[in-house]
Phi, psi and omega in degrees: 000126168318128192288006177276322159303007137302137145308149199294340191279352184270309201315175189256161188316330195270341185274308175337271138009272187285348157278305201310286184319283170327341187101341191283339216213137154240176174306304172305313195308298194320263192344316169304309186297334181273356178250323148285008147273349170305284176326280172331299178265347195291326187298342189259357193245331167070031174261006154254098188249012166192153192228140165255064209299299205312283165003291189316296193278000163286326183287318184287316166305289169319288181308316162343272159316323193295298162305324150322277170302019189030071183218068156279146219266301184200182156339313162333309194352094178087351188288147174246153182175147190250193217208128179326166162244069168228316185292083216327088190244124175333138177054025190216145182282130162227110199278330200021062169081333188279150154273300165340346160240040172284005171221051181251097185249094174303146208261325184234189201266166164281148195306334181268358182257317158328315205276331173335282165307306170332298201293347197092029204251147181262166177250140182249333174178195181241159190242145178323175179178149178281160180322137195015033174081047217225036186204174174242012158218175221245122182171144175181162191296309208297286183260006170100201177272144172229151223241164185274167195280323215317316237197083182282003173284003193236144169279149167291000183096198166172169015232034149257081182258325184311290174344296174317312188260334147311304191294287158314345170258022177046071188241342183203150174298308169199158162230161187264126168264196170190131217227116180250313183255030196071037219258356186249308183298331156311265206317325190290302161321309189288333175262011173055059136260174189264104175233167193211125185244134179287171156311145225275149189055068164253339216221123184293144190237045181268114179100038154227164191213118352263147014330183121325129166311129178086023168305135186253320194305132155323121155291161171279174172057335226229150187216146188261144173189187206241150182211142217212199134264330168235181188271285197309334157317272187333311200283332207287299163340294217283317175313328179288309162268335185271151185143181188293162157303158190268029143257015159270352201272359161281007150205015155187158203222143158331089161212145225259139185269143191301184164251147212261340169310084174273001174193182202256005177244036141254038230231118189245108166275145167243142162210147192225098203248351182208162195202124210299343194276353176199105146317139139260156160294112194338310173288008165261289196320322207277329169281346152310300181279017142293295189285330161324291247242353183252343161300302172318309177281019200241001177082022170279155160278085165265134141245170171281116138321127155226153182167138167358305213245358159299050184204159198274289167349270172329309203279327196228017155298303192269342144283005163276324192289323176323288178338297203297312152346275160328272180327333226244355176287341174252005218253165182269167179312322193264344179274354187280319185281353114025260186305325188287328184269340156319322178288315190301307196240051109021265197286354168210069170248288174342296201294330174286334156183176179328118160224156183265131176309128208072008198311340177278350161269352164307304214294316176310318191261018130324328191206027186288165169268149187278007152286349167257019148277293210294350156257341149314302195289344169296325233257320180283334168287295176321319174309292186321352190270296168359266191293017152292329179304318189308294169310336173270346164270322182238148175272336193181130207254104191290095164239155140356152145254258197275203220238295104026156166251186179300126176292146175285130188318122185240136186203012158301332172230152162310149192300330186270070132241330198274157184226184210186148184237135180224091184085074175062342205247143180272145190241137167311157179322297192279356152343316191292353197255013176268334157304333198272296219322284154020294205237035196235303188299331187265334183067040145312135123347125179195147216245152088249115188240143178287174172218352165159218171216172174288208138256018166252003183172291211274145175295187175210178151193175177248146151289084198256135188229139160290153162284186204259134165085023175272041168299334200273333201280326180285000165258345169262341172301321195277332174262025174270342175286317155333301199280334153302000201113295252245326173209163193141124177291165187229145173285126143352080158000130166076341180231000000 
């Protein structure tokens, strides 16, 4: 469909914009129109759990003016978008899911919610997430469950799920996610959107929860990044939030290097579509290894990726333990040891039912001394130099995200007892978390773009991954696969 013909909730952010620039569209019209689509679909998808109506439309007035007098503030200008609820907005409750910060109002913004406003952009509210981001599906005691708009039996992923499930139900144009656990790239697979987790420190993550509210230290792994319905959004978002914190920015600034891919048959691809250690589902392998093949015929170089580090085996001993490390800064005294016995009876765990594999090194690195962090985190680095080799052969390395399309909503058991099922058979829970492990570990760049659907329904996407600070190139790749065909969100059944 011609994007002129798109609903104003569908259209993309840049056609938005350029009606904005022109005069055709005003800001107050956007904004209204996107808080009665709120209104409409939000009861059924529950991917909005607070709105800054008043805020909104005084801001959207004010650009208004503002363009009028030819003072425009940035890229942004007047664009309305809501915002993880992990992400800090001055005068708006930011909860990240806890009923303990259900009254937590931060007096300033979080750095990325600066640049935002800075860019011209209004916030119209936050989108749901499970307690402290901390699932792969969207749920908490404070707002409830939030359903995929595809499948409302199925989750959006989490723990941008809220995030994820607004875009697809067109309540918003873009949104910002944050990604530790597949945590931007999940939610974007399961609703068939555009999610992008950066390059590892492109996007400052000061003024997010978690941390504890006023964390100034960077976490390990984990990345703040933009999520869109097409790839030229995801670029536009990123130009936008990614750079220094502003007191690094007095001596020094960004600029991301470009993709040098102007079509897709200058395009040298790798793909790494199995792995003997996490299974996928077959109609996803066999559409992946589609798209190998309509890339071959389009004159790209697709080969099988090979390289060391291209295995599961290798990948996920040090993000588990990395994980666990992190993660083990919230945990209470009974739950780590918990994790220590989990690390102890590893191997006859196995007997009770599917654990993922090395799942026991989580637990060790829950309760490591920091010297077996600091050889873990050595350990990651030398991969990282490592898998420079890789990137002087291929441009851009094609994997699975999860193992799945979006799973039907499970919240019955604690996450190591729940399982998920793949080619009939059952697999632990945290599979999903084996495919993101890779370019999370390594701090690569990584793309999730849809490619279609299954036949029951449910979206898909691929993982297009990068060397570290290739951001433009895996995001101009997934949009020469848009102009190609080849990819592209699909609306929802019903919106």
């Amino acid at each position: 469909m011609d994007a002129s013909q798109l609903p104003l909730h569908y259209q993309s952010a840049h056609d938005l914009l350029a009606q904005l620039e022109a005069g055709t569209l005003t800001s107050e019209a956007l904004t209204t129109a996107l808080l009665n689509r709120i209104r409409e679909h939000n009861p059924a998808i529950n991917a909005v759990v607070a709105l800054d109506e008043e805020r909104a439309l005084a801001s959207a007035r004010q650009a208004d003016e503002q363009r009028a007098a030819n003072t425009v503030k940035g890229p942004l200008h007047g664009l309305p978008l809501t915002l993880k609820d992990t992400w800090e907005l001055a005068g708006l409750t930011c909860t990240a899911g806890a009923p303990a910060l259900r009254n937590h109002t931060p007096e300033s913004h979080a750095d990325v919610v600066q640049r935002l406003e800075d860019a011209g952009a209004i916030i119209l509210g936050k989108t749901n997430v499970p307690i402290y981001a901390t699932d792969l599906q969207s749920y908490n005691k404070l707002f409830g469950v939030t359903n995929n708009p595809h499948n409302p039996a199925h989750t959006p992923g989490g723990s941008s799920g809220g995030a994820a499930a607004a875009l697809a139900a067109g309540m918003t144009p873009l949104e910002v996610g944050s990604d530790l656990a597949g945590s931007i790239r999940t939610p974007a697979h399961f609703c068939g959107v555009f999610g992008h987790k950066p390059t590892r420190s492109l996007v400052s993550f000061r003024g997010h929860i978690p941390g504890p509210p006023g964390t100034q230290s960077r976490p390990d792994l984990v990345e703040g990044g933009p999520m869109a319905r097409n790839a030229k959004d995801l670029a536009l978002l990123l130009n936008v939030i990614a750079g220094p914190r502003p007191a690094d920015e007095r001596s020094w600034a960004l600029q991301m290097a470009p993709s040098e891919l102007k079509s897709l048959d200058q395009a040298r691809v790798g793909l790494w579509l199995e792995d003997p250690l996490c299974p996928v589902e077959q109609e996803l392998t066999e559409g992946y290894q589609a798209l190998g093949k309509s890339l071959s015929e389009r004159g790209a170089m697709v080969t099988e990726a090979s390289h060391p580090l291209l295995s599961l085996e290798h990948i996920l001993p040090a993000y588990f333990n990395l994980l666990g490390a992190l993660l083990s800064t919230s945990l209470k005294p009974a739950q780590r040891r918990q994790m220590k016995w989990i690390a102890r009876l590893e191997h006859w765990l196995k007997f009770l039912g599917p654990m993922t594999p090395f799942i026991g090194e989580y637990g060790r690195g829950v309760n490591q001394p920091v010297y077996q962090w600091m050889a873990w985190s050595e350990m990651r680095e030398k991969m990282r130099a490592e898998i420079e080799s890789l990137f002087q052969e291929v441009d851009v390395l094609l994997t699975p995200v999860t193992p799945t399309t979006a799973i039907r909503h499970d919240h019955t058991h604690p996450v190591f007892k729940r399982r998920i099922t793949v080619a009939g058979q059952p697999r632990a829970y945290m599979d999903q978390f084996c495919w993101i492990a890779f370019a999370t570990l390594l701090g690569l760049p990584a793309t999730s773009v849809p490619l279609g659907r299954t036949k029951e329904g449910l979206p898909f996407n691929v993982q297009v991954i990068g060397a570290p600070g290739m951001d433009l190139t895996t995001i101009g790749f997934a949009g020469l696969l848009e102009e190609a065909g080849l990819a592209g969100f699909l609306r929802p059944e019903g919106f």
